[in-house]
C-alpha atoms as a printed R data frame, in Angstrom:
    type eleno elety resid chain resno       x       y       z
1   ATOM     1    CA   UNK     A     1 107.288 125.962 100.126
2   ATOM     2    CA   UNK     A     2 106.790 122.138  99.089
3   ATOM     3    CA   UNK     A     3 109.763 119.827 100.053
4   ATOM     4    CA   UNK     A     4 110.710 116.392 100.026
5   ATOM     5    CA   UNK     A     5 112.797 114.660 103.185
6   ATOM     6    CA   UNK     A     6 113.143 111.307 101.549
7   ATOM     7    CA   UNK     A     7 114.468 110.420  97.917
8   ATOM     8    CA   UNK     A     8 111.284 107.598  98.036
9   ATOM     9    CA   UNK     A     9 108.794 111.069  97.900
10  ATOM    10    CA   UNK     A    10 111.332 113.046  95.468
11  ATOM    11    CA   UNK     A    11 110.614 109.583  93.514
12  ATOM    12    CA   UNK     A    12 106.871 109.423  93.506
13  ATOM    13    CA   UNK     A    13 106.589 112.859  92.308
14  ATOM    14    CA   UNK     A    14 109.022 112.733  89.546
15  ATOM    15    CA   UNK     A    15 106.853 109.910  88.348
16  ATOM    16    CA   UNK     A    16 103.856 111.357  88.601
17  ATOM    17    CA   UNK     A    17 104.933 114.505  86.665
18  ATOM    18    CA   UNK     A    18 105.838 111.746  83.907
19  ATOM    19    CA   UNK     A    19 110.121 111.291  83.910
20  ATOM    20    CA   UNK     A    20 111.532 107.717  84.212
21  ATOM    21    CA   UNK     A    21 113.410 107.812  87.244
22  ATOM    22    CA   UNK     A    22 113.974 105.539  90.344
23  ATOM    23    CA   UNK     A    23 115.027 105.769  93.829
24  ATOM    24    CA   UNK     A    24 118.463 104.357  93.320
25  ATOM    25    CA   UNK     A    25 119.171 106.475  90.402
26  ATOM    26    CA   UNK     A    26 118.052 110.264  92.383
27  ATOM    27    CA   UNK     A    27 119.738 108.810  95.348
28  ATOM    28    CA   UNK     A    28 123.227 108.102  92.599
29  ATOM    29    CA   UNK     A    29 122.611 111.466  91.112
30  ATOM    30    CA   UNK     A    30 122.479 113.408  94.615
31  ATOM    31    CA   UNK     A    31 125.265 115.798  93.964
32  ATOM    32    CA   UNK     A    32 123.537 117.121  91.078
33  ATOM    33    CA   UNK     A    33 120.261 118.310  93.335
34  ATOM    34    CA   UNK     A    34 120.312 121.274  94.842
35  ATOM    35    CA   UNK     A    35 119.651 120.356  99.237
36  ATOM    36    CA   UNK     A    36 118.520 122.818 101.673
37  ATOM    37    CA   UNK     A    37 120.574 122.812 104.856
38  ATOM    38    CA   UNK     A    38 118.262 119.789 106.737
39  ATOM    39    CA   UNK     A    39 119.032 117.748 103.590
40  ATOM    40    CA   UNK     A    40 115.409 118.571 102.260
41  ATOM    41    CA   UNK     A    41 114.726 119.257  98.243
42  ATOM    42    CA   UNK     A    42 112.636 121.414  97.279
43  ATOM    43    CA   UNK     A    43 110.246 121.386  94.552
44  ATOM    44    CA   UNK     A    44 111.800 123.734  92.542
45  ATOM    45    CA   UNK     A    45 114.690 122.320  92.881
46  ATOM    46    CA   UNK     A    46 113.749 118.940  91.959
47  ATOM    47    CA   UNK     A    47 111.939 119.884  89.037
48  ATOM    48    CA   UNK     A    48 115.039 121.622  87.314
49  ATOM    49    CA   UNK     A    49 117.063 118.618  88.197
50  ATOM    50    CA   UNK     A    50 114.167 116.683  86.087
51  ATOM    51    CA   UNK     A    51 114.331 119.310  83.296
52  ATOM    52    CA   UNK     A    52 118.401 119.018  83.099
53  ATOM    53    CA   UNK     A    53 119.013 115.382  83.740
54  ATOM    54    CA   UNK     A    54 115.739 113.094  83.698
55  ATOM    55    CA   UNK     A    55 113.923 111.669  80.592
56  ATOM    56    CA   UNK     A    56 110.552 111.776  80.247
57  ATOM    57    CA   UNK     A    57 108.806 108.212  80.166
58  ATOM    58    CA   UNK     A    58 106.878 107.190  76.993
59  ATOM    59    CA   UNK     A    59 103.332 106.975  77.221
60  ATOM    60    CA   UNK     A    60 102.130 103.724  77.399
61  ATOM    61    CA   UNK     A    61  99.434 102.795  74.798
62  ATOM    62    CA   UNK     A    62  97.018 101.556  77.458
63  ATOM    63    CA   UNK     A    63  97.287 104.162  79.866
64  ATOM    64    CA   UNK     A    64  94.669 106.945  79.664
65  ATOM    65    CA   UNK     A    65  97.202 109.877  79.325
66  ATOM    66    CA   UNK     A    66  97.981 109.084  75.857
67  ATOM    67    CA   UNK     A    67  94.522 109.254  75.117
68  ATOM    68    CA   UNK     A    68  93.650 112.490  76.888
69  ATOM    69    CA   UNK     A    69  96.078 114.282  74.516
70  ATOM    70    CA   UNK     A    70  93.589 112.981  71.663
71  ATOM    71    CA   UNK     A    71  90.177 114.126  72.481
72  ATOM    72    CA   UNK     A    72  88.988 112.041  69.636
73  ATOM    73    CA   UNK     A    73  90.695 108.578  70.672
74  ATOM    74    CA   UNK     A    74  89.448 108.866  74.333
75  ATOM    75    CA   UNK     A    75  86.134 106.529  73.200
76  ATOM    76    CA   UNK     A    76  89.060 104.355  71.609
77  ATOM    77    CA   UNK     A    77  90.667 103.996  74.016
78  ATOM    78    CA   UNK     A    78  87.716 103.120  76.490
79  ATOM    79    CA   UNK     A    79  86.607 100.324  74.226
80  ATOM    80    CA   UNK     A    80  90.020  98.871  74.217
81  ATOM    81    CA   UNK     A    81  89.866  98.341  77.649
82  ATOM    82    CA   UNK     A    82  86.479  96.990  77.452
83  ATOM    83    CA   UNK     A    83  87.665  94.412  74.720
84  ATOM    84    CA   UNK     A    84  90.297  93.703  76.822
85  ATOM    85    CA   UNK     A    85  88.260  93.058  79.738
86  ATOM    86    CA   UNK     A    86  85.885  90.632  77.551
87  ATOM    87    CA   UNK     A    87  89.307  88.855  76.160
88  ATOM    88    CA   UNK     A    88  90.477  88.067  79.300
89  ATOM    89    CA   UNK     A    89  87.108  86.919  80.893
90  ATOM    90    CA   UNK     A    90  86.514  84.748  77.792
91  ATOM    91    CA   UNK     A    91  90.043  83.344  78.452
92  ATOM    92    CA   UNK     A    92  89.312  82.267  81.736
93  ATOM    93    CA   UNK     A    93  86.076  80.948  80.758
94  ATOM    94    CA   UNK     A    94  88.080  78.715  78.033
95  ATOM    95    CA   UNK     A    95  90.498  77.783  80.900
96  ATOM    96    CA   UNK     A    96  87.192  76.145  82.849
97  ATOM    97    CA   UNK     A    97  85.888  74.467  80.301
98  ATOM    98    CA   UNK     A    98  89.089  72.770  79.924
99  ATOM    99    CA   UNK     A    99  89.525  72.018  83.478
100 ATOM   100    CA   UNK     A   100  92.593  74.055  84.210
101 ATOM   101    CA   UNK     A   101  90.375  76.086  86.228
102 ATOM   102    CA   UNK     A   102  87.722  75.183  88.572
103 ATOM   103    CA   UNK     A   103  85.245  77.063  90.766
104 ATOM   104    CA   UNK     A   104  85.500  77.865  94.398
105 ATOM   105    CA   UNK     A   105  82.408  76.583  95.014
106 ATOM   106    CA   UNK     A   106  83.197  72.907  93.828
107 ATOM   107    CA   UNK     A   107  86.181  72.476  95.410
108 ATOM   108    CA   UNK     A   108  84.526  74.266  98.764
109 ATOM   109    CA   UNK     A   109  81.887  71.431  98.120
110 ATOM   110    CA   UNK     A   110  84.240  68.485  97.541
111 ATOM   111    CA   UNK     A   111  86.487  69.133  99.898
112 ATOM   112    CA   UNK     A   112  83.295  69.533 102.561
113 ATOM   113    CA   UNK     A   113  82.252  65.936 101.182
114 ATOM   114    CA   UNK     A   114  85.517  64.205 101.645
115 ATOM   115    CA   UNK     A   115  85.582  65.486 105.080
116 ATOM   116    CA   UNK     A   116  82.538  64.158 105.731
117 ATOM   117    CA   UNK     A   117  83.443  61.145 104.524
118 ATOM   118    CA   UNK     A   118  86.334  60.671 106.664
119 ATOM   119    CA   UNK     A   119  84.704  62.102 109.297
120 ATOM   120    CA   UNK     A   120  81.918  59.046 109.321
121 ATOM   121    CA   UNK     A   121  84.484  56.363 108.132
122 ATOM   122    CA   UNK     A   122  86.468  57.363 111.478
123 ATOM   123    CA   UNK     A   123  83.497  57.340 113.806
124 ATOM   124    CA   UNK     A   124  82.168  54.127 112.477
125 ATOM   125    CA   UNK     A   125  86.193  52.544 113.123
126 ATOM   126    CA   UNK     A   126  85.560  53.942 116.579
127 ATOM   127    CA   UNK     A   127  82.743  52.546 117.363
128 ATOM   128    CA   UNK     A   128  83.687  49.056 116.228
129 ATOM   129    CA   UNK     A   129  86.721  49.571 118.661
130 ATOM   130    CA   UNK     A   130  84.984  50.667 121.381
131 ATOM   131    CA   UNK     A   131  84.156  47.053 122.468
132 ATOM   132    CA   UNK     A   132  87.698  45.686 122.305
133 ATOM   133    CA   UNK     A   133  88.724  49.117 124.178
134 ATOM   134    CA   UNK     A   134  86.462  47.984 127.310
135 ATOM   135    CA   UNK     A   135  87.600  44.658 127.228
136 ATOM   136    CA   UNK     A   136  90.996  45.862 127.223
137 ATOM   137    CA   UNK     A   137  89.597  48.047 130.340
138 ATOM   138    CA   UNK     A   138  87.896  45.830 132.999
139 ATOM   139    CA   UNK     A   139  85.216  43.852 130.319
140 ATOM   140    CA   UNK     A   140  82.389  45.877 131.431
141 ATOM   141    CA   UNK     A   141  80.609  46.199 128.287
142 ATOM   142    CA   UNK     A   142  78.037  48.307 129.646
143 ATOM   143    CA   UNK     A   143  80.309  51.168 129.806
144 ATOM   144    CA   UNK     A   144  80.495  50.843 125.591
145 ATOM   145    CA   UNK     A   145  78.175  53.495 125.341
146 ATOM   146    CA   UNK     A   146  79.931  56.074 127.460
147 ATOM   147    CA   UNK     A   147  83.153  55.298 125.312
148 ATOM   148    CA   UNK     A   148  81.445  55.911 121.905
149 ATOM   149    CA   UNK     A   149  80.199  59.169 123.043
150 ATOM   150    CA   UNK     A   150  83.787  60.027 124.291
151 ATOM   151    CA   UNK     A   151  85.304  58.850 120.512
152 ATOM   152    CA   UNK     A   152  82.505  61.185 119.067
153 ATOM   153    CA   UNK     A   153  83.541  64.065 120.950
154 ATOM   154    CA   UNK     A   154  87.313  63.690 120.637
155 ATOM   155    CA   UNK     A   155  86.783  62.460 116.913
156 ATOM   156    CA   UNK     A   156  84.491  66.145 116.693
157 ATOM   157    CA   UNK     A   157  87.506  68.298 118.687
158 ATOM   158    CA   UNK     A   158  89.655  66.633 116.206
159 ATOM   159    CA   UNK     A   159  87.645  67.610 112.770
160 ATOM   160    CA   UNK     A   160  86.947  71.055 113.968
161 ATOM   161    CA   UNK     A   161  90.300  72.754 112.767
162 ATOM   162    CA   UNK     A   162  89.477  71.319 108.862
163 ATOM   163    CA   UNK     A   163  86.461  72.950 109.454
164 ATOM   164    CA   UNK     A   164  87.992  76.665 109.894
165 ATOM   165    CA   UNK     A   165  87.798  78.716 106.449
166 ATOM   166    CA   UNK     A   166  90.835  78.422 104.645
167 ATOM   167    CA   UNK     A   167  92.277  81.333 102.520
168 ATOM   168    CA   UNK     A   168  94.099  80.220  99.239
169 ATOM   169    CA   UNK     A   169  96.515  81.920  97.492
170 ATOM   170    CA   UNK     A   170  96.345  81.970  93.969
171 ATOM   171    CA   UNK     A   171  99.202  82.793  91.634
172 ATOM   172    CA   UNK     A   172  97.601  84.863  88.434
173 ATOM   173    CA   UNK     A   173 100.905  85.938  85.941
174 ATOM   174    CA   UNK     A   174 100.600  89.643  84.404
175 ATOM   175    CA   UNK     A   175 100.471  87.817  80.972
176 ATOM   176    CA   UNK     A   176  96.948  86.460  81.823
177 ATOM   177    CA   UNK     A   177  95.580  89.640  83.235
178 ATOM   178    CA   UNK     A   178  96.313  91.360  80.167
């Protein structure tokens, strides 16, 4: 015999024979469900407490279900979603031509240039340093080569964590989706 130890599984299946239900509510309406003695429901059970006291939920008009009791409307409903799809692809293509959107790839690309940028801008400030740092430390200017390498390499250390991949998060409303 199927049972259910939780009210999050009595849940799930209620929903997916169709009633509109939630946890909170089975878990208010407990005294109405018959329990075994381990405070498991059975299926039978739980399916004549759906019968007695649960509504069934209203097909929506863009899920498939509706459509399946139409053999007819099944195409119809397959091209809505297509249309759909097209709307919202269109939409977004709208949204980058107006600039509210912009591709990955440029802002991988600018962002790889303005490193770059800073990266050389820093080095060069570095290396015109590097002079005034070995005056500051004994005069010996022949030693200005040795510190430019060592400003490279720290300068390199330093740039290496921008260059890790970076994973943004992009907020997307239902409304546009659909």
């Amino acid at each position: 015999m199927d049972k259910f130890t939780s009210y999050r599984a009595a849940t799930n299946y209620l929903k997916s024979k169709g009633y509109k239900v939630n946890r909170t509510s089975l878990w208010k309406d407990g005294a109405k469900i018959k329990k075994q003695a381990d405070g498991s429901i059975l299926v039978e059970d739980l399916d004549a407490y759906a019968e007695m006291y649960c509504k069934k939920a209203e097909p929506s008009y863009h899920s498939l279900e509706l459509y399946e009791a139409f053999p007819g409307l099944k195409k119809s409903y397959y091209e809505m979603v297509v249309a759909k799809e097209r709307a919202r692809q269109l939409e977004i293509k709208n949204k980058v031509l107006e600039g509210q959107y912009v591709l990955r790839s440029d802002v991988n690309q600018q962002m790889a240039a303005r490193a770059k940028l800073l990266k050389d801008g820093i080095t060069n400030w570095f290396n015109s340093l590097a002079p005034r740092l070995i005056e500051k430390c004994d005069g010996n200017l022949d030693l200005v080569p040795d510190v430019m390498e060592f400003l490279a390499e720290e300068t390199a250390l330093f740039f290496d964590q921008y260059s890790k991949p970076i994973k943004f998060k992009v907020q997307i409303d239902e409304d546009t989706l659909h």
